[in-house]
C-alpha positions in Angstrom: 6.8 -6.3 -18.4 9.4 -3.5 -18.7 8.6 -0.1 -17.1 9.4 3.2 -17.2 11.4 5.0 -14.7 7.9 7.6 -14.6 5.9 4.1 -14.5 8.1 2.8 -11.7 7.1 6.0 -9.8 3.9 6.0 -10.2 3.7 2.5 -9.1 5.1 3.8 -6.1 2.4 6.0 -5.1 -0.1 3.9 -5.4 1.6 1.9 -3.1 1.9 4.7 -0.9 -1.7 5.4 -1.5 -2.6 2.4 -0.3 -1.0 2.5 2.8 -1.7 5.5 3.6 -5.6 4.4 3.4 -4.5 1.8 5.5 -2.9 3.8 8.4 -5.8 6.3 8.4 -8.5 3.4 8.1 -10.0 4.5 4.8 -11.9 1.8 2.8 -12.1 1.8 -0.8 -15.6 2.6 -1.0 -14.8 6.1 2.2 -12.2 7.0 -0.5 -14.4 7.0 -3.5 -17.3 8.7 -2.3 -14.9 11.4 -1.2 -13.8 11.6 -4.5 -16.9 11.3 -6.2 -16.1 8.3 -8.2 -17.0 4.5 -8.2 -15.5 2.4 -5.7 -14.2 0.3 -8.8 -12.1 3.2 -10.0 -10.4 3.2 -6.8 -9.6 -0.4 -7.5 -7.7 0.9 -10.5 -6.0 3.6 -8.4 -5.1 0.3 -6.4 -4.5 -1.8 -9.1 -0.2 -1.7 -10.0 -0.8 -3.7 -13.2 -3.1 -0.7 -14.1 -1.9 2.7 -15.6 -3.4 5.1 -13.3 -3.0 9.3 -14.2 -0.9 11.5 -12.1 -4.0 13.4 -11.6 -5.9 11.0 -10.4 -3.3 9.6 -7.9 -2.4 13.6 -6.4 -6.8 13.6 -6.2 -6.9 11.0 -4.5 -3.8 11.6 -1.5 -5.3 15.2 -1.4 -8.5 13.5 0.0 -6.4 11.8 2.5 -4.4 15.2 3.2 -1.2 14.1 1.6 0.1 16.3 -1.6 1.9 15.1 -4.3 5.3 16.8 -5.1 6.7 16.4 -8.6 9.8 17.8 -9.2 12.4 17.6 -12.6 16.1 17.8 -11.4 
């Protein structure tokens, strides 16, 4: 499967996603009820082989009171 640079870099936040819920001891099913969402959608956050939006990824790290910094150079 070929990816995109912007795929390859949202890949990388959800990685950093998850470990993030990982050093702060969030579960799926903590992060989702934050969110307001189905622990299954957090799954997909999860999920690399799944195209997760932006938005939902910056939602997400907010929760966890990380921000998400996009910047075009």
């Amino acid at each position: 499967m070929k990816c995109s640079g912007f795929r390859r870099w949202l890949l990388r936040q959800g990685v950093l996603l998850a470990g993030e819920m990982v050093r702060q001891g969030i579960r799926k099913a903590d992060l989702a009820w934050a969110l307001g969402i189905h622990p299954p959608q957090v799954g997909r956050l999860l999920d690399l082989g799944h195209a997760s939006k932006i938005g939902s990824v910056e939602a997400a790290l907010s929760v966890l009171g990380r921000r998400l910094d996009v910047a075009l150079a």
